[in-house]
PyMOL Python script that loads the backbone (N, CA, C, O; Angstrom):
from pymol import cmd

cmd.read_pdbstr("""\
ATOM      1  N   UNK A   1      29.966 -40.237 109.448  1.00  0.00           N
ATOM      2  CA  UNK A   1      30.006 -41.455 108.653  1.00  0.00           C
ATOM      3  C   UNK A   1      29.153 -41.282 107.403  1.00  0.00           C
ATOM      4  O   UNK A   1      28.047 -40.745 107.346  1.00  0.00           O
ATOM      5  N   UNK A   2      29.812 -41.798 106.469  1.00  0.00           N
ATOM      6  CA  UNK A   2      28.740 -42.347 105.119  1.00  0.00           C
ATOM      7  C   UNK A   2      28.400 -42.858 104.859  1.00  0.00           C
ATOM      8  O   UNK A   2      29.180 -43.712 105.277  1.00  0.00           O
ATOM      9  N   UNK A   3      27.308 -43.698 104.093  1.00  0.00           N
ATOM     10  CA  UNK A   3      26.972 -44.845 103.902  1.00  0.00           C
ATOM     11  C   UNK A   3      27.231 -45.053 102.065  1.00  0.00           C
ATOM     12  O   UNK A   3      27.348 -44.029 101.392  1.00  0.00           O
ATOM     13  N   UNK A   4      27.277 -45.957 101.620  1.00  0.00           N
ATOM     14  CA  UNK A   4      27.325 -46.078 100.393  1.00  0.00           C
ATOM     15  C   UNK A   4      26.701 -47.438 100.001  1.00  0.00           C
ATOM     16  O   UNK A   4      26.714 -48.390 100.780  1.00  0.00           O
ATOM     17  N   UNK A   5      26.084 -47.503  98.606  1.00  0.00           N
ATOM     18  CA  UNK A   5      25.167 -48.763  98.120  1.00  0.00           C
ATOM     19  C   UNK A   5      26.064 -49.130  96.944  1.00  0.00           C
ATOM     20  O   UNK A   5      26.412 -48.183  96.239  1.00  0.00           O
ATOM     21  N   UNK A   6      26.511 -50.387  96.601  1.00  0.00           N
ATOM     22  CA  UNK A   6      27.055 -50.708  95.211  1.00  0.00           C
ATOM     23  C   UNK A   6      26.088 -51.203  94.219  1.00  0.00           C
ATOM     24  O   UNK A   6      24.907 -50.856  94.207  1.00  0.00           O
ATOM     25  N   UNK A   7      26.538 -51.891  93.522  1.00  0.00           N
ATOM     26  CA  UNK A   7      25.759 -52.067  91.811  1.00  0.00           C
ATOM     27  C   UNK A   7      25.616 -53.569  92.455  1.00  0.00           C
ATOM     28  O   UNK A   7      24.913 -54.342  91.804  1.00  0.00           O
ATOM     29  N   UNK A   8      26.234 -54.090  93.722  1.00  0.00           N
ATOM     30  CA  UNK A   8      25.593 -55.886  93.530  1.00  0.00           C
ATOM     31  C   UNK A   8      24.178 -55.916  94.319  1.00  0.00           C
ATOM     32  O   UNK A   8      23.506 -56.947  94.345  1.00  0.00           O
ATOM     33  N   UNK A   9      23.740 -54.647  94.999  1.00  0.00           N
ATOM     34  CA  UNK A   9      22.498 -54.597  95.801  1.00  0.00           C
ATOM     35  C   UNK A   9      22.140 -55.229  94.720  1.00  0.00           C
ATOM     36  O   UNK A   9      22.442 -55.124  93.532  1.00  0.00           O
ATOM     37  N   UNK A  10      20.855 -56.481  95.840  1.00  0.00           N
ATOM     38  CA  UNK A  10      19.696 -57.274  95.049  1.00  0.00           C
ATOM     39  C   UNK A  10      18.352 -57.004  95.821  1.00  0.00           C
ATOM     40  O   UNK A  10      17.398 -57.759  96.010  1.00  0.00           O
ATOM     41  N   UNK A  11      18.550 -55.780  96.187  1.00  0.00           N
ATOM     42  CA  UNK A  11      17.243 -54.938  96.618  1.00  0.00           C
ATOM     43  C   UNK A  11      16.298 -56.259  97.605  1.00  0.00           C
ATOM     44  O   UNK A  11      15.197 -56.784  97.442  1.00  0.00           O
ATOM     45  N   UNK A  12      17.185 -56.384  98.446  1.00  0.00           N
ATOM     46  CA  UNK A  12      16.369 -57.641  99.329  1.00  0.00           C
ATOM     47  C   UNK A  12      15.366 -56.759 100.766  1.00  0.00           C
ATOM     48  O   UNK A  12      14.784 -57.274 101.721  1.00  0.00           O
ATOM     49  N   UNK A  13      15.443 -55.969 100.555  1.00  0.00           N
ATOM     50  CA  UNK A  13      15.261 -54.569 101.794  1.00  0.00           C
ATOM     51  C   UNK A  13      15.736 -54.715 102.667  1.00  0.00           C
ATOM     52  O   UNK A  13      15.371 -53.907 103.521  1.00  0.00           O
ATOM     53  N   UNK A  14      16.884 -55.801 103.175  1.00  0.00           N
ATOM     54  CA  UNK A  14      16.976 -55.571 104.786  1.00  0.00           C
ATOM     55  C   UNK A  14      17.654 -54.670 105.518  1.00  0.00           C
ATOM     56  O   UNK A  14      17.508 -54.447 106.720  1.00  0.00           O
ATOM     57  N   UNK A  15      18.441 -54.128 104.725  1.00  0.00           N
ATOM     58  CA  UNK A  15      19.325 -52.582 105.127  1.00  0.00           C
ATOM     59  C   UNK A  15      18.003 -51.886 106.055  1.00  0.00           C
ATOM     60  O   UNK A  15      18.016 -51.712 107.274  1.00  0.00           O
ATOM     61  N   UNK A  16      16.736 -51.507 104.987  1.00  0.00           N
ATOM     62  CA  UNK A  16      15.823 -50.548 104.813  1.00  0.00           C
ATOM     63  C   UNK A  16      14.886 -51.029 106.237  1.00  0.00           C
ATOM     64  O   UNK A  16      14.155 -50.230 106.821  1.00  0.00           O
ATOM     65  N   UNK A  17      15.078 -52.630 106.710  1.00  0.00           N
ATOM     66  CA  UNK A  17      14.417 -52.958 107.621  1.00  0.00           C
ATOM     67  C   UNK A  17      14.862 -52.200 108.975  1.00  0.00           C
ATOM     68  O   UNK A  17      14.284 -51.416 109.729  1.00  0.00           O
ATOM     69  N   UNK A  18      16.537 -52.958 108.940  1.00  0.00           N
ATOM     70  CA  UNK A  18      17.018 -52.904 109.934  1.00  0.00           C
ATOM     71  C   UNK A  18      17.521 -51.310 110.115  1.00  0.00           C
ATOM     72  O   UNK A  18      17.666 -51.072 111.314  1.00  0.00           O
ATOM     73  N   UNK A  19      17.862 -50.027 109.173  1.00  0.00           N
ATOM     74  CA  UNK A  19      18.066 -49.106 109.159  1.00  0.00           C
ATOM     75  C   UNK A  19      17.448 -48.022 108.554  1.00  0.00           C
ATOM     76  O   UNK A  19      18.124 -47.243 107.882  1.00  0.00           O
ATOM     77  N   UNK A  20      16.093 -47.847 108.722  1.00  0.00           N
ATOM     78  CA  UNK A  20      15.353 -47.069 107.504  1.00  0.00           C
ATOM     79  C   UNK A  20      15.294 -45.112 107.671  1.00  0.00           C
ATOM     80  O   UNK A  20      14.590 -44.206 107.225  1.00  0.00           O
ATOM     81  N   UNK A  21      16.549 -45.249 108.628  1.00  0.00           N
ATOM     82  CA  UNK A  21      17.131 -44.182 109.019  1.00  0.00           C
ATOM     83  C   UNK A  21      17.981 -42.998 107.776  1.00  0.00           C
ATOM     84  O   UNK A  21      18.194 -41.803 107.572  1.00  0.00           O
ATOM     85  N   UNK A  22      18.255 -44.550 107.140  1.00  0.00           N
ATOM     86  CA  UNK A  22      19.924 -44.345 106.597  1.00  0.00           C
ATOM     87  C   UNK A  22      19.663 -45.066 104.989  1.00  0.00           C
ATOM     88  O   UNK A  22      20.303 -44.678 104.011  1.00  0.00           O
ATOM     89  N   UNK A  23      18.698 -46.082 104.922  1.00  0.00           N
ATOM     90  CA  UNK A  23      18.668 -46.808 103.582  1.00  0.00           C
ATOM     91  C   UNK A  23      17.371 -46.936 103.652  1.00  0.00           C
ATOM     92  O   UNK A  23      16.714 -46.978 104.692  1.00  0.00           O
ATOM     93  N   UNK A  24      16.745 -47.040 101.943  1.00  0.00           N
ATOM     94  CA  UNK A  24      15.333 -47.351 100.918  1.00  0.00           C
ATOM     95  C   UNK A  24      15.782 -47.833 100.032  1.00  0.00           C
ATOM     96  O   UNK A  24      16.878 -47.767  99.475  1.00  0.00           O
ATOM     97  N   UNK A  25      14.480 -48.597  99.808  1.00  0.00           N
ATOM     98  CA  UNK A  25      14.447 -49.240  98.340  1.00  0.00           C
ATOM     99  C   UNK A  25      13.816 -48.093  97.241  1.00  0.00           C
ATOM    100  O   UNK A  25      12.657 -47.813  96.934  1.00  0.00           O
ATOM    101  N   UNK A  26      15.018 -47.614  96.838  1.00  0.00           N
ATOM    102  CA  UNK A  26      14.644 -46.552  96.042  1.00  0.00           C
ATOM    103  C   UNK A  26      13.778 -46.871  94.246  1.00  0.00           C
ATOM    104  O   UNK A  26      13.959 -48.084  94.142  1.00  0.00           O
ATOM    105  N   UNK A  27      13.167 -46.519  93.197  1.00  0.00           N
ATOM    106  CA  UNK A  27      12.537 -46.542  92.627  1.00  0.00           C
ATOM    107  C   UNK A  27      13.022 -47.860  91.145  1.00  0.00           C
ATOM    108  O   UNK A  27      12.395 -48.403  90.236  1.00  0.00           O
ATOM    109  N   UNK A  28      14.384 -47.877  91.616  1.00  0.00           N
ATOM    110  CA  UNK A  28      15.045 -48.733  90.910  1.00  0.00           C
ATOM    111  C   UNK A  28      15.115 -50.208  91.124  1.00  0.00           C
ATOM    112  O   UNK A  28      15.441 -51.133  90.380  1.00  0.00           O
ATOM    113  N   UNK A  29      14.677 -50.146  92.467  1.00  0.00           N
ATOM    114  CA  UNK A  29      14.459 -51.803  92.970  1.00  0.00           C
ATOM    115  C   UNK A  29      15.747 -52.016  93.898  1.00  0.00           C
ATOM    116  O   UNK A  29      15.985 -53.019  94.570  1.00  0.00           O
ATOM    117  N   UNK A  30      16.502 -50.899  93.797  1.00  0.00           N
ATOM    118  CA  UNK A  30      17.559 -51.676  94.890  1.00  0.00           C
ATOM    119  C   UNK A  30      17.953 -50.535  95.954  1.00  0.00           C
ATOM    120  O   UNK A  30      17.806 -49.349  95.657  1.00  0.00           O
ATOM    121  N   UNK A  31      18.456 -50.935  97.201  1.00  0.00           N
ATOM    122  CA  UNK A  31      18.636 -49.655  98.367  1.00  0.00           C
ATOM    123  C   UNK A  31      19.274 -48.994  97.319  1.00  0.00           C
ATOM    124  O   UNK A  31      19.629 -49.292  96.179  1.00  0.00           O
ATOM    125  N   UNK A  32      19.353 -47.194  98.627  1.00  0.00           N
ATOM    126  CA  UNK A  32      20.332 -46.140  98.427  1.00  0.00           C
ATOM    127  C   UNK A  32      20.464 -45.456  99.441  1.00  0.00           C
ATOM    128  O   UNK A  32      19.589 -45.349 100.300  1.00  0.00           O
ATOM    129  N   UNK A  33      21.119 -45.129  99.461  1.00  0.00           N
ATOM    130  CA  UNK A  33      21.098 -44.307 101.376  1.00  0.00           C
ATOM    131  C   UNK A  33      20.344 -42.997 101.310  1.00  0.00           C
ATOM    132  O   UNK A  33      20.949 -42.192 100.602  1.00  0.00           O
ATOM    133  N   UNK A  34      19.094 -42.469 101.876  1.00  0.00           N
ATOM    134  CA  UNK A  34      18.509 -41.296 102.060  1.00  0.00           C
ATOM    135  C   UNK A  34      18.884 -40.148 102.725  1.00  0.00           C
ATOM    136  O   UNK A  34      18.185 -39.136 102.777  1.00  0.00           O
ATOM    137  N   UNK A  35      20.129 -40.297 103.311  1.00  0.00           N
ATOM    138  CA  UNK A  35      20.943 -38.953 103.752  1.00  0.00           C
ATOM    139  C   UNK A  35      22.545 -39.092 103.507  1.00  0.00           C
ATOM    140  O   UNK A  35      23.224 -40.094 103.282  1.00  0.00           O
ATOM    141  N   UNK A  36      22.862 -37.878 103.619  1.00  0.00           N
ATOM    142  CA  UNK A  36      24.372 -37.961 103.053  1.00  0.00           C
ATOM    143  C   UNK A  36      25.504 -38.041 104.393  1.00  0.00           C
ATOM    144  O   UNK A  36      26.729 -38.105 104.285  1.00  0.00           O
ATOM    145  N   UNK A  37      24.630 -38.014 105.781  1.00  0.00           N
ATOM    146  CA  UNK A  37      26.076 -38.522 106.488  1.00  0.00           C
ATOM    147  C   UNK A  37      24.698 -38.757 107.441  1.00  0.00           C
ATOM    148  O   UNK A  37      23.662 -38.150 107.713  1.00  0.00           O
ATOM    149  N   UNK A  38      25.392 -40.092 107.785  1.00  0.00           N
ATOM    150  CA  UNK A  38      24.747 -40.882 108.676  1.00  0.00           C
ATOM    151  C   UNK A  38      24.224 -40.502 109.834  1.00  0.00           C
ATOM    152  O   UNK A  38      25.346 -40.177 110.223  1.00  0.00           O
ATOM    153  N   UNK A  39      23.591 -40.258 110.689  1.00  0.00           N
ATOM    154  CA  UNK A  39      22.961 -39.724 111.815  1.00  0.00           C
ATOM    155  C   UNK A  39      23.882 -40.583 112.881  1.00  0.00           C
ATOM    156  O   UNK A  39      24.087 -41.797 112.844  1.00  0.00           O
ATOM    157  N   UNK A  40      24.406 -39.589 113.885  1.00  0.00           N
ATOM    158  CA  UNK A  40      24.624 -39.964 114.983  1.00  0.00           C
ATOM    159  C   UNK A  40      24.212 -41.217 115.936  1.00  0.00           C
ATOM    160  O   UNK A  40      24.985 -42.036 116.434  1.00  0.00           O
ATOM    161  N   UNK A  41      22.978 -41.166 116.047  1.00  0.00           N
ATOM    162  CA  UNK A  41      22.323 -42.259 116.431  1.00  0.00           C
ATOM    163  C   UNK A  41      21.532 -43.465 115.545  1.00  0.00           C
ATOM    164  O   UNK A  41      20.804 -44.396 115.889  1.00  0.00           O
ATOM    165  N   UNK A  42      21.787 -43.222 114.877  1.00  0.00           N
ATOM    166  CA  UNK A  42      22.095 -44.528 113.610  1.00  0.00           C
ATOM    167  C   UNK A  42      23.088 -44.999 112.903  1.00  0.00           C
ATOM    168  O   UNK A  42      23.062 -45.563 111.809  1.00  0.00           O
ATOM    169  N   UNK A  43      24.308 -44.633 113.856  1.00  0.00           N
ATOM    170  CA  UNK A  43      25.711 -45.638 112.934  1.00  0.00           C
ATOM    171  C   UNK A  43      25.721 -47.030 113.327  1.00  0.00           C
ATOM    172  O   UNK A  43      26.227 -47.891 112.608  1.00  0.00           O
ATOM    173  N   UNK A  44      25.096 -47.322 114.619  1.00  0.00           N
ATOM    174  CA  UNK A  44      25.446 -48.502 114.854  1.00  0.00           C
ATOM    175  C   UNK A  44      24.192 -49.751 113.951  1.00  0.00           C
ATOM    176  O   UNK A  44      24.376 -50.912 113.586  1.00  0.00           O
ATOM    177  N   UNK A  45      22.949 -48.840 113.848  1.00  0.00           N
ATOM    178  CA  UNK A  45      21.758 -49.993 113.020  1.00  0.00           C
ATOM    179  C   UNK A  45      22.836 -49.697 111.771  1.00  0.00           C
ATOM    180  O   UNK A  45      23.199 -50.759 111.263  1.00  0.00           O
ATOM    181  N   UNK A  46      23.411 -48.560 111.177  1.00  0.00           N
ATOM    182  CA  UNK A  46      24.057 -48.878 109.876  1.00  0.00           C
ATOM    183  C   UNK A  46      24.791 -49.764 109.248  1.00  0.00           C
ATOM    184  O   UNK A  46      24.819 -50.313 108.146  1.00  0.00           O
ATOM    185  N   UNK A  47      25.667 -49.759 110.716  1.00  0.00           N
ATOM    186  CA  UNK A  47      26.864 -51.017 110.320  1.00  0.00           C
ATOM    187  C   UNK A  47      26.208 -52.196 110.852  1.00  0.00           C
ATOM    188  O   UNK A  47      26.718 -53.275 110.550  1.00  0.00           O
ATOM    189  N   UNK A  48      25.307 -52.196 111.494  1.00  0.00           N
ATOM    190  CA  UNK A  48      24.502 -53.598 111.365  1.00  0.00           C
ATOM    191  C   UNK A  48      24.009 -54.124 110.079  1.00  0.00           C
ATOM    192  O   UNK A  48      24.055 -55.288 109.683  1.00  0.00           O
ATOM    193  N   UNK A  49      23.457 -52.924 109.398  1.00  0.00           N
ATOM    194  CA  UNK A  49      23.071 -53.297 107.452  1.00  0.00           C
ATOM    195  C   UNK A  49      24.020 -53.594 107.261  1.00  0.00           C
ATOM    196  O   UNK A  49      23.987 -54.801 107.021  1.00  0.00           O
ATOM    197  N   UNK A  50      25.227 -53.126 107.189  1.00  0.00           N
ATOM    198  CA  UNK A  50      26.337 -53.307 106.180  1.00  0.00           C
ATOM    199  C   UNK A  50      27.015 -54.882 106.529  1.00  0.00           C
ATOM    200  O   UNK A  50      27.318 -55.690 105.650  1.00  0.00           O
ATOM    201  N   UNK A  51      27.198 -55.145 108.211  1.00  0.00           N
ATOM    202  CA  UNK A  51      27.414 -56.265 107.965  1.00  0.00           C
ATOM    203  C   UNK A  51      26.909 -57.478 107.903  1.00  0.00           C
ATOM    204  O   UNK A  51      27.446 -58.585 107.909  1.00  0.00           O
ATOM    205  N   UNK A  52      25.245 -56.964 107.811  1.00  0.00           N
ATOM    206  CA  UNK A  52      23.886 -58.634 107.374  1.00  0.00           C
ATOM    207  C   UNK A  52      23.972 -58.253 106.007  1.00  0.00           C
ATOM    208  O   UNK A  52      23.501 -59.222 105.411  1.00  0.00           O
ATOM    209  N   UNK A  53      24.282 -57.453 105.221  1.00  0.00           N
ATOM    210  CA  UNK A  53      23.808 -57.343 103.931  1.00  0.00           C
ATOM    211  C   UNK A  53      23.746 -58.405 103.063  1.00  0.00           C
ATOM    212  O   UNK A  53      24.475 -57.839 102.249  1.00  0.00           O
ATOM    213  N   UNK A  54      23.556 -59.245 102.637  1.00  0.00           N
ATOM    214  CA  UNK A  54      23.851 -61.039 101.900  1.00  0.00           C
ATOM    215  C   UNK A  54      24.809 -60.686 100.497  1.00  0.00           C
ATOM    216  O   UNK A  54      25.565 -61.584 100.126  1.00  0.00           O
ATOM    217  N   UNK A  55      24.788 -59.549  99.812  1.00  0.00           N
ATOM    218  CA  UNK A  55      25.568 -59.256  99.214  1.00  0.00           C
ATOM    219  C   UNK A  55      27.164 -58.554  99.021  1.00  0.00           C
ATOM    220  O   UNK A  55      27.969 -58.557  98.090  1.00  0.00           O
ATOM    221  N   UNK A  56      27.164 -57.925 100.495  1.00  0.00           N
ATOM    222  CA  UNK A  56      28.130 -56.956 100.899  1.00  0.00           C
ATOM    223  C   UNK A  56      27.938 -55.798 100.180  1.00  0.00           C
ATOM    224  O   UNK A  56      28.942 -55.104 100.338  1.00  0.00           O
ATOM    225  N   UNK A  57      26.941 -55.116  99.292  1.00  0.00           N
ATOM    226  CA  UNK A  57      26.719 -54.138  98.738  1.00  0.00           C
ATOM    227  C   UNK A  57      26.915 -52.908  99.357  1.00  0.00           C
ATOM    228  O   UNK A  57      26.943 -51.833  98.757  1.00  0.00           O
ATOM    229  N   UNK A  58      27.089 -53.100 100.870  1.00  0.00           N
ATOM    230  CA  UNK A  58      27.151 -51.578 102.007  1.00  0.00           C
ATOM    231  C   UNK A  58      28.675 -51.212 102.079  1.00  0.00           C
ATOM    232  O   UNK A  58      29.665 -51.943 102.032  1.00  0.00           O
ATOM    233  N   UNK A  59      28.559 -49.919 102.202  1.00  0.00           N
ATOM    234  CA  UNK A  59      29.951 -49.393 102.982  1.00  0.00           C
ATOM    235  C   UNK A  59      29.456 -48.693 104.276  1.00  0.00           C
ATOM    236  O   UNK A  59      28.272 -48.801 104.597  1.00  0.00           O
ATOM    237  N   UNK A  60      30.347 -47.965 105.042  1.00  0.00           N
ATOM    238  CA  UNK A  60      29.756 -47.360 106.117  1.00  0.00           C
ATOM    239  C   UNK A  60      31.430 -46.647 106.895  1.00  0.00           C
ATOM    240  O   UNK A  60      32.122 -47.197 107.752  1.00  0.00           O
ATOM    241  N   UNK A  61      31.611 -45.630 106.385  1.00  0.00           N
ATOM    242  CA  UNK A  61      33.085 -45.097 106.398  1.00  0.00           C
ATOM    243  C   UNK A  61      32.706 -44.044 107.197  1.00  0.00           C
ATOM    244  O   UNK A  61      33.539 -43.213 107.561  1.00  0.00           O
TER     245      UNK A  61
END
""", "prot")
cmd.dss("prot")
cmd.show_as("cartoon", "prot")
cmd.util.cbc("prot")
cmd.orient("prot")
């Protein structure tokens, strides 16, 4: 799996709370995902970010 961040992140951290496996609030103020394929045992906190996100800014393919 991948994760992906869009341009509506409003850098609220909760991805980074609930998955800090997989997403940070990177230097720009808004998440980005810190690895390029999701860890095995973090797809399911992933798609938990993706579907609390308040913006829908997550993917998770």
């Amino acid at each position: 799996m991948k994760a992906t961040v869009s341009e509506d992140c409003i850098g609220c951290g909760l991805c980074e709370s609930t998955c800090p496996e997989v997403f940070a609030i990177g230097d720009s103020g808004i998440a980005e995902p810190i690895v390029d394929e999701v860890p095995a045992d973090a797809e399911d906190t992933a798609q938990e970010a993706a579907d609390n996100c308040p913006v829908s800014a997550i993917t998770v393919e």
